[in-house]
KEZASE-703812 format. One record per residue: z, x, y of N, C-alpha, C, CB in turn. Coordinates in steps of 0.02 Angstrom, whole numbers, plus 50000, padded with zeros to 5 digits. Glycine has a CB too. Layout:
ZXYZXYZXYZXY;...
//
This chain:
500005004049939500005000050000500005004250063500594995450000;500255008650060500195014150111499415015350146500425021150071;499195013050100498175015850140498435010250205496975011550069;498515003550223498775000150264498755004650319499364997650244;499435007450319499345011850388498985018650407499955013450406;498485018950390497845022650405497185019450413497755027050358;497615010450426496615006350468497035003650512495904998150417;496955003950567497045002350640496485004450689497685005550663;496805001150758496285001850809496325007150862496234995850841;495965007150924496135012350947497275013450983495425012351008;497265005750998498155004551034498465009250984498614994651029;498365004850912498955009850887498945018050861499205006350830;498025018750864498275026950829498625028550913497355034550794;498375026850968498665029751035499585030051025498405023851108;499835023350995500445024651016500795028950960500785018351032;500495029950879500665031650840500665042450910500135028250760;500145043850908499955047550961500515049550978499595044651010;500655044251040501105045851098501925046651053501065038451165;502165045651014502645044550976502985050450950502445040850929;502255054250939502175060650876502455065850943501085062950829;502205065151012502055070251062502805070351102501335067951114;503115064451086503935062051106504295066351049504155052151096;504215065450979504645069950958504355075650957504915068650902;503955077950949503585086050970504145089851017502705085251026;504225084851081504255088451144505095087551134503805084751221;505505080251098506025081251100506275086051060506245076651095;505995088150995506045091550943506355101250977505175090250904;505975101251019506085109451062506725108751085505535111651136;507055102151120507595102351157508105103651080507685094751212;508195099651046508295101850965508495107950954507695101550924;508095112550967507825118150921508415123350992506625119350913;508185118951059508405124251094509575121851089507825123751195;509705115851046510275116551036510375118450952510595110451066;509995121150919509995124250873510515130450878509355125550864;509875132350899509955139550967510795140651015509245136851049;510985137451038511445137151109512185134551067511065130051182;512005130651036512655125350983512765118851053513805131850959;513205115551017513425109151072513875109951132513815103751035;513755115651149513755117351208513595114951273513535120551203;512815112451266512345110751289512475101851296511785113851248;512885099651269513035093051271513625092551320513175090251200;513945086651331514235084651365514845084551349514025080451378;514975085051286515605084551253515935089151245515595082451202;516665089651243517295093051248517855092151209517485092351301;518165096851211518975097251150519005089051149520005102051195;519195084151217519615078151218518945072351188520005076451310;518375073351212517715069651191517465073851128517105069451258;517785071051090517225075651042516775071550993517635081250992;516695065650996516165062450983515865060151055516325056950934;515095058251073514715060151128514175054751096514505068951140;513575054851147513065050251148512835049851080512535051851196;512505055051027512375054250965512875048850925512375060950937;513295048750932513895045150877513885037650906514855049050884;513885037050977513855029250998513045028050975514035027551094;512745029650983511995026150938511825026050878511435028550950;512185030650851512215027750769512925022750757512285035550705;513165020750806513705014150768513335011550819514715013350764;512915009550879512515003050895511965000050818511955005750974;511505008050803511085008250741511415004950673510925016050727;511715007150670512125007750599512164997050600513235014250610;512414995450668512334987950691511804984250658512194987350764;511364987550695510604984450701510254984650624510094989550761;510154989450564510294990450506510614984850487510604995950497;511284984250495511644977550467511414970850470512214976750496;511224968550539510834963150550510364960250502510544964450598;510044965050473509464963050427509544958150390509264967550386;510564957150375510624952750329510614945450344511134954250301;510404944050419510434938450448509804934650432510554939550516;509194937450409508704934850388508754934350323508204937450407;509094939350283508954940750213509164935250167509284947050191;510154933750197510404929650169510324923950164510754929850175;510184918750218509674913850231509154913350186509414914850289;508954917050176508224918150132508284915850064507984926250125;508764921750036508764922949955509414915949924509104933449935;510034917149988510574911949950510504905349953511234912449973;510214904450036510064896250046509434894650037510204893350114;508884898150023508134897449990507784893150063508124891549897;508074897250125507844893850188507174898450192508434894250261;506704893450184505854897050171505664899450241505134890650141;505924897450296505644896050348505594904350370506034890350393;506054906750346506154913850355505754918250327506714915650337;505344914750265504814921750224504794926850239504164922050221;504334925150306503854929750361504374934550390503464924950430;505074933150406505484938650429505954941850387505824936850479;505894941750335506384944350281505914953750279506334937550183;505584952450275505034959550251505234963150322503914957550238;505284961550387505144964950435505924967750445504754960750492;506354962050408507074964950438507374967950394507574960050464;506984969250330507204974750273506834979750307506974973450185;506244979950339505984987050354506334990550419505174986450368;506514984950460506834987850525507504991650522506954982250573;507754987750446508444990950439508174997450410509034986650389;507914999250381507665005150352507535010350412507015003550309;507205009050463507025012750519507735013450574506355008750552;508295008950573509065009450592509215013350561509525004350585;509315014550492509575019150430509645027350443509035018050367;508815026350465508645031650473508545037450539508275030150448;508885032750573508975035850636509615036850645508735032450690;510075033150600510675033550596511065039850587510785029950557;510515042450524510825049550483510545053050529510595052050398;509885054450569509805058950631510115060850657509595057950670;510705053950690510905057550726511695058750718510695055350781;511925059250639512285061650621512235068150607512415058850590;511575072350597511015079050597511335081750649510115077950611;510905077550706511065081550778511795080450807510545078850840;512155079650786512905079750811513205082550769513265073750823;513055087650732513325090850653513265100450711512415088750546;512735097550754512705107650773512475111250700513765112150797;512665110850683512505113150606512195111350558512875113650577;511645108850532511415101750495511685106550442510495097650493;511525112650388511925115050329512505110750324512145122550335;513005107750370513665108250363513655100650315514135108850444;513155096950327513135090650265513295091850188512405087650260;513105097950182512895100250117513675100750093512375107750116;514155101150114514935101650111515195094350078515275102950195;514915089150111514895084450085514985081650007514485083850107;514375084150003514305085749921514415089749899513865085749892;514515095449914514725099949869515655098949864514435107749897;515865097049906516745096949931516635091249935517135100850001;516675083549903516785077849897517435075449939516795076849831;517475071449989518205070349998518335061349985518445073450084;518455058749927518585052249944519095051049992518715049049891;519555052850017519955050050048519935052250123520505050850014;519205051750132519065053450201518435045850215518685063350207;518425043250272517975036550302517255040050302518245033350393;517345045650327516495048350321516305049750251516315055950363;516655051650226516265052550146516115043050118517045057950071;516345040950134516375032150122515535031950172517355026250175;515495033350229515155029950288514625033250248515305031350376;514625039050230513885044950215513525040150143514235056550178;514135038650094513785035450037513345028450049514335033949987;513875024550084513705017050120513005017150152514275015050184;512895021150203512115021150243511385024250174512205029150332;511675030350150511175029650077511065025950042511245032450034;511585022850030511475017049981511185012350007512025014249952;511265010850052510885002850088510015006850113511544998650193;510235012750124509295015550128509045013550079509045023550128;509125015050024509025015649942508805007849919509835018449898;509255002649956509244995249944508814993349984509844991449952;508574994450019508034991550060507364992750050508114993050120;507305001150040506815004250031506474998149942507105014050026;507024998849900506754997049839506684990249847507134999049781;506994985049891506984976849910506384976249927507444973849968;506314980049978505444977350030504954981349997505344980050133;505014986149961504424987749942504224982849865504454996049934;504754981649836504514979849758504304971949796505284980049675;504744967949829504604962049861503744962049876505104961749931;503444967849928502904965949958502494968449911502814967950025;502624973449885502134974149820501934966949763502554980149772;502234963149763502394958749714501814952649759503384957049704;502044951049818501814946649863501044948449852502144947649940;500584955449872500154957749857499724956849803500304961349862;500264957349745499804955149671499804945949670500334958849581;500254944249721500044935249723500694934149627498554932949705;501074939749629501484936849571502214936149592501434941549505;502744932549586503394931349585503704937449584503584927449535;504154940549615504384948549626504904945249551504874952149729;504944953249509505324954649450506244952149443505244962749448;506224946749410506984945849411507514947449418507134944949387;507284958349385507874962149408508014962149473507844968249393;507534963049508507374964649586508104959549629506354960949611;508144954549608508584950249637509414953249639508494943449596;509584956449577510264959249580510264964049657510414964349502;509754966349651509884971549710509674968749782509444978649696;509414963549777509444960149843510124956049876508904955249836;510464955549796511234950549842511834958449830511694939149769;511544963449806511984967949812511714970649884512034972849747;511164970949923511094973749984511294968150037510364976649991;511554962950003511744955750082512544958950073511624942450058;512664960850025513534961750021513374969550041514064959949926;513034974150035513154982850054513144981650145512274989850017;512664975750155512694975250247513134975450273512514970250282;513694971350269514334970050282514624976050278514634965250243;514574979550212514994988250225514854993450272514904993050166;514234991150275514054998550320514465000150397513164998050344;514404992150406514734991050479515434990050473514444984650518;515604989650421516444988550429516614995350392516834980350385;516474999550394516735005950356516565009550432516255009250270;515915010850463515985011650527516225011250574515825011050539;516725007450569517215003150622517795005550600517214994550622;518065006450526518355009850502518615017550539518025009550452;518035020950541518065026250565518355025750630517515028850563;518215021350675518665021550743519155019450734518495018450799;519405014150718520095012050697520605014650672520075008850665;520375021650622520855023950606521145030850641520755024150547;520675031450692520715036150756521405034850788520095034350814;522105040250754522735039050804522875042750864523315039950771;523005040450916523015040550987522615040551037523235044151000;522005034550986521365032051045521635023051043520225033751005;522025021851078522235015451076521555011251091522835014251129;521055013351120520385006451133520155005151040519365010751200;520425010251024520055008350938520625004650907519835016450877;521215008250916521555003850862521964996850866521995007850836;521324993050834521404985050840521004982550783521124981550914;521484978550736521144975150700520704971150698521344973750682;520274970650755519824966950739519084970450750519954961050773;519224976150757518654980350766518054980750746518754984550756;518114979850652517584978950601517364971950619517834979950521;517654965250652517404960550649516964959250724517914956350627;517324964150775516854966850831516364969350830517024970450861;516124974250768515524975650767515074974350739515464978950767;515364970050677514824962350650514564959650682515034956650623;515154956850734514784950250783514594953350809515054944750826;514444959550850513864962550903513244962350859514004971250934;513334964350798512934968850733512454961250744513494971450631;512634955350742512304949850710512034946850770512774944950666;512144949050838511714946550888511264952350910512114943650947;511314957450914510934962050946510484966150894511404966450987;510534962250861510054967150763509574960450770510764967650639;509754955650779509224948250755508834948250831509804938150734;508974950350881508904949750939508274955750946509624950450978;508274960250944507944965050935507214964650871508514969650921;507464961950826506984958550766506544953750803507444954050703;506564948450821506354945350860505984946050929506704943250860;506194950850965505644953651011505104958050995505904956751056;505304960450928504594966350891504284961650866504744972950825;504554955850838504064949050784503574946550875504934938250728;503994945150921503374945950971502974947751017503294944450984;503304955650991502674961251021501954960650965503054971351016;502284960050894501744959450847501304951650836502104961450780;501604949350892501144940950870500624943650925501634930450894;500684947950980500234946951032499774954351002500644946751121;499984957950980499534967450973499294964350887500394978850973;499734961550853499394959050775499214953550748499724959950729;499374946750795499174940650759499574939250727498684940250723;500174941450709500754940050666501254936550696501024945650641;501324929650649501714922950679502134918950650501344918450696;502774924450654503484923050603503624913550601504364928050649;503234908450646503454903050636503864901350681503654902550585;503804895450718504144892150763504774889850747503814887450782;505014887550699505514886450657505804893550653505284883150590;505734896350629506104903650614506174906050676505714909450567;505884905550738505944907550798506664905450811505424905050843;506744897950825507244894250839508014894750781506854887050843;507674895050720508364893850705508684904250699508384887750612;508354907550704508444916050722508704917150815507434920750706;508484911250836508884910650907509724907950920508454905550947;509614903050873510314900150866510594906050846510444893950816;510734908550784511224912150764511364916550807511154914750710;510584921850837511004925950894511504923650938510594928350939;511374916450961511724913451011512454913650997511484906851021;512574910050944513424910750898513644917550880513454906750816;513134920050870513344928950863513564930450937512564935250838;513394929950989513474931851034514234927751071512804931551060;514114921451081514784920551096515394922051067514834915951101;515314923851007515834926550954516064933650989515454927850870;515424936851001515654944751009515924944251102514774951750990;515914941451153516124940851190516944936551186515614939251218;516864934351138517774931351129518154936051095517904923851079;517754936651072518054944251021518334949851068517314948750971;517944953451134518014955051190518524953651212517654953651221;518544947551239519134944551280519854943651257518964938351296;519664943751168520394943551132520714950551154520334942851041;520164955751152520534962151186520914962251239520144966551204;520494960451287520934961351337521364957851354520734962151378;521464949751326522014948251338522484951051300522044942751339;522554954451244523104956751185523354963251225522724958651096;522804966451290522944974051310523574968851353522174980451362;523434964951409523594965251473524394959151461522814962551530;524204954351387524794951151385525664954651379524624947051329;525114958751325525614963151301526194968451350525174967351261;525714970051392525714974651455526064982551408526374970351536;525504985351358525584990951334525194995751389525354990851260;525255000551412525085004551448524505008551428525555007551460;524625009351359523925013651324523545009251311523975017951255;523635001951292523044998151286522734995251329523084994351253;523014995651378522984993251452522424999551498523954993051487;522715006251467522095010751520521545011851491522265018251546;521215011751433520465012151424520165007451456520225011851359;520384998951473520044994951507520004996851579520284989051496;520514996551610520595000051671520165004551702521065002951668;520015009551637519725016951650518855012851678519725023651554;518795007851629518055006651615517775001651679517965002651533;518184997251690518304994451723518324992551818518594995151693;518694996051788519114998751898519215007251917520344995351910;519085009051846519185017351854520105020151856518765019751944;520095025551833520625028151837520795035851873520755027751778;521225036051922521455043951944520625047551974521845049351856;520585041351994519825041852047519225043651995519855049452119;519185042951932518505042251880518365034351892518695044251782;517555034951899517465025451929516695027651863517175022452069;516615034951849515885032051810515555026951780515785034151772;516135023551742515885019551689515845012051721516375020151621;516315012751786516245006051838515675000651823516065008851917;515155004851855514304999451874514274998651805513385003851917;514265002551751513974998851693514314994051662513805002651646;514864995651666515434989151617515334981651651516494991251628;515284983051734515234976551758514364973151739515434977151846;514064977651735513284975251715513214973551657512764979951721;513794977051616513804973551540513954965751546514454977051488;514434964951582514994959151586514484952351623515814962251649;514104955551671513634951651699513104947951662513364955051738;512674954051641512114951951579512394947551522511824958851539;513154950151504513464946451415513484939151440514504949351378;513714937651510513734931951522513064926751562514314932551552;512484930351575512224928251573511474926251518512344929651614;511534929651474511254931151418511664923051377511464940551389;512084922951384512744915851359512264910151385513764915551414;512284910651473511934905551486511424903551497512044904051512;511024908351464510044905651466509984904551395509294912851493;510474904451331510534903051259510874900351238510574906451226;511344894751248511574891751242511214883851265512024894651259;511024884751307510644875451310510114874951251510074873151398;509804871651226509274870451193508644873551235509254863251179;508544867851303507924868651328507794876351358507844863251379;508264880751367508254886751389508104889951323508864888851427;508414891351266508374893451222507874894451193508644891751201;507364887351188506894886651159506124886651198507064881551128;506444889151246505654891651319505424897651271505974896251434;504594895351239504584903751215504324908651260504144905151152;504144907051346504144909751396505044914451415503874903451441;505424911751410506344913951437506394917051388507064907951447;506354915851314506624919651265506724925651279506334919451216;506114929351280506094934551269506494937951307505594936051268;506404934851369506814940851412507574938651420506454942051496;507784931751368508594930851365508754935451311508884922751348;508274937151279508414943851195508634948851247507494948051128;508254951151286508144958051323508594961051338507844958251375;509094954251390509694953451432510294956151362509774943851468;510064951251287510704949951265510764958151253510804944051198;510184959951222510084968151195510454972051242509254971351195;510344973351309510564976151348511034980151348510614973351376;511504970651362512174970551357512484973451313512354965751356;512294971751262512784972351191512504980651174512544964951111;512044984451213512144992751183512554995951256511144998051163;512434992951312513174996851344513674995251333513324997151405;513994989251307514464989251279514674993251208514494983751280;514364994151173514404997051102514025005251113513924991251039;513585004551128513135011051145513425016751189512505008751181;513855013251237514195017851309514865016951298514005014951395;515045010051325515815006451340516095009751277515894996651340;516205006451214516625009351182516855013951151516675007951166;516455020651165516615027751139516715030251207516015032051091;516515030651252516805033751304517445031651333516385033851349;517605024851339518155022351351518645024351289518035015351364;518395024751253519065026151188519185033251201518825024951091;518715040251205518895047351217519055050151256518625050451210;518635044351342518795047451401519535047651432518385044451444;519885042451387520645039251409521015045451363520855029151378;521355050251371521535055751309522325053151297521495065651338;522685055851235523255052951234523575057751286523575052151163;523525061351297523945062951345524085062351436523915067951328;523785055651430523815050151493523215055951539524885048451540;522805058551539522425059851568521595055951564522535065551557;521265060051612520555055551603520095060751570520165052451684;519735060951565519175067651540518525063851539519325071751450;518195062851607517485060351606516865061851573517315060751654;516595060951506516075059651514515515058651510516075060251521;514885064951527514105061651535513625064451482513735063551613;513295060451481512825065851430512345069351447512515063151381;512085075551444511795080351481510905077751460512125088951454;510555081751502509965079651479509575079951413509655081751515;509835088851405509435090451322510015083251266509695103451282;510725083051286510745076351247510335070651255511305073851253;510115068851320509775062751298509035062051288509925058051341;508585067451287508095071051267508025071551169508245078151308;508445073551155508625071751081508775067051054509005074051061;509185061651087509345055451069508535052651082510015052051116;508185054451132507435052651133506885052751059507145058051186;507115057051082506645060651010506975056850941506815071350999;507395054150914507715052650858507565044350871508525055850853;507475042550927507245036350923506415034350908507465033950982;506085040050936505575040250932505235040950856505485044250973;505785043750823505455044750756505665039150702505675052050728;506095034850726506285026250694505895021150726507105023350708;505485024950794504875020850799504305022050772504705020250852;504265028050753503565028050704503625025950648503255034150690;504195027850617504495024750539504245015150538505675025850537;504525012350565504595007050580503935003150607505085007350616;503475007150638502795004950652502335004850593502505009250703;502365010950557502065012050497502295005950433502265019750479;503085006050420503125000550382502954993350405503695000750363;503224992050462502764985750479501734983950490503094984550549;501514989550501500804990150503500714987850431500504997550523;501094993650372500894989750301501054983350288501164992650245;501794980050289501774971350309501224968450333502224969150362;501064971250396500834966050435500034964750395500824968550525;499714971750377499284972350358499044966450270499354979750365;499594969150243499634964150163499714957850172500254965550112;500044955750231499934948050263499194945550281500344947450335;498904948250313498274948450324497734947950281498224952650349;497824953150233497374954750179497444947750132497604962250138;497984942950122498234939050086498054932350106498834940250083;498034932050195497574926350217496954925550231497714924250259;496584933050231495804933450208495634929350135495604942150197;495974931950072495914929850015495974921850010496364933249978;496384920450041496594912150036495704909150080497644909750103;495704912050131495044908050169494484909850127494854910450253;494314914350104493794915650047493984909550005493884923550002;
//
């Protein structure tokens, strides 16, 4: 099925192109912190997780999501979804895989994985997190491919095939709650430790993963002819919608639990992010732009007739996306490291060769992800030629 993505037109070999020339060029900045060590980043003794680590737990999110089409699909036999089950097993695959990138590039060392396996530690969250994201690569890769292969021959995909499809709706759920894990069990970053963390980054996981699915289903209705269904439009809108008010209450349970309480440590990461602390205001403009967009993203998706403008949609996805990666993407790793336990602030930014690399690692889950959807999109095609013959 692979010949697929080697017939296209002139748009996509261009962007396939432009893609290759993004990581090319990010690839040197790479090479030149190969070279230098993480130095060159932004991060310090008190920050020592930095921009790489907040985009693989936004990623690691978006990956999870997949199961919002999947489960629907396979448990409640909701057909309406067919057409997006293939795209959100492949997208999670292209999350997956940007995930471990940029666990690569925040290693300074990529050898140092190899410790991993060789020095096993069960009783460490990353040896949990490292197995969890392989495994769900592994489940997807073998779901959507045996699935579309099957679709292709016009035969019923293989009975075994099914065990490993309700074992990848239950591995979704781990990835993101073992990830969450990892902050939570972080002692003397009070913005992490709260039990409801893993269920914080579900509910982001389940609006801003379906949200994102949905604006590529219609970049590809207009560049491919590909038309996940009006029905699947709408009822893939709702859920973001409930996903989303969830993860904003979820929010608010925070801060009322920081400010009822009136704990002092749980009380200054908001503060910090917020109103600023001991004259640090960085994270100021964005938290309030989070807070702005989360709530207005609420109110262009929540009515019906707004919801269902397929003119507004798109750009109420855009808003929700936004929101929900400065909050998860920025807000909550900087606010959790920048606040140190030892009542100080430690601001901060990420330097350019960091976000030059974070470039480049996205760029290469966009080619991943173009290529597997080109083959979808393509075996869809090939399948409604045959039918009009």
């Amino acid at each position: 099925m692979l010949e697929k993505a080697l017939q296209g037109n002139s748009r996509y070999w261009g962007w396939l192109g432009f893609l290759v020339l993004v990581i090319a060029v990010c690839g040197g900045f790479w090479t030149f912190q190969l070279q230098k060590g993480l130095t060159i980043t932004g991060m310090s003794r008190d920050v020592s997780w930095g921009f790489y680590i907040a985009q693989l737990t936004y990623l690691v999110g978006v990956a999870a999501s997949g199961v919002m089409v999947v489960l629907p699909y396979y448990f409640h036999h909701y057909q309406k979804f067919k057409k997006m089950v293939i795209l959100g097993e492949f997208m999670a695959i292209g999350a997956v895989l940007m995930c471990m990138l940029f666990v690569v590039v925040d290693l300074g060392q990529p050898q140092r994985m190899i410790n991993i396996i060789l020095h096993p530690t069960p009783n460490s969250i990353l040896f949990w997190d490292m197995l969890v994201l392989n495994g769900y690569l592994f489940l997807n890769l073998l779901v959507g491919w045996v699935t579309l292969q099957s679709e292709r021959m016009h035969v019923h995909p293989p009975k075994w095939i099914y065990f490993f499809v309700y074992l990848s709706i239950i591995w979704a759920f781990s990835i993101h709650t073992v990830t969450a894990f990892l902050y939570q069990g972080l002692p003397g970053r009070h913005y992490f430790l709260t039990a409801i963390m893993a269920a914080r980054f579900l509910s982001s996981a389940f609006c801003a993963g379906p949200a994102i699915l949905l604006l590529i289903a219609f970049a590809l209705k207009r560049v491919a002819g590909f038309d996940p269904g009006r029905e699947a439009i709408r009822s893939l809108a709702k859920i973001i919608t409930y996903a989303m008010c969830v993860n904003v209450f979820f929010f608010l349970l925070e801060v009322f639990t920081a400010f009822y309480s009136n704990i002092p440590g749980h009380m200054a990461p908001l503060k910090y992010l917020f109103v600023g602390m001991q004259g640090k205001t960085n994270m100021v403009p964005w938290m309030w732009t989070f807070a702005v967009l989360a709530i207005l993203s609420i109110i262009l998706l929540v009515p019906p007739k707004l919801r269902d403008n397929p003119k507004l949609l798109p750009w109420s996805l855009a808003i929700l996306i936004l929101a929900t990666w400065i909050d998860k993407g920025l807000g909550l790793l900087i606010g959790g490291f920048s606040v140190t336990p030892f009542e100080t602030i430690t601001e901060y930014v990420p330097t350019f060769p960091e976000l030059m690399i974070s470039l480049g690692v996205y760029a290469t889950g966009a080619l991943v992800i173009t290529i597997l959807f080109k083959v979808a999109v393509g075996i869809r095609r090939e399948n409604l030629d045959l039918k009009a013959e």
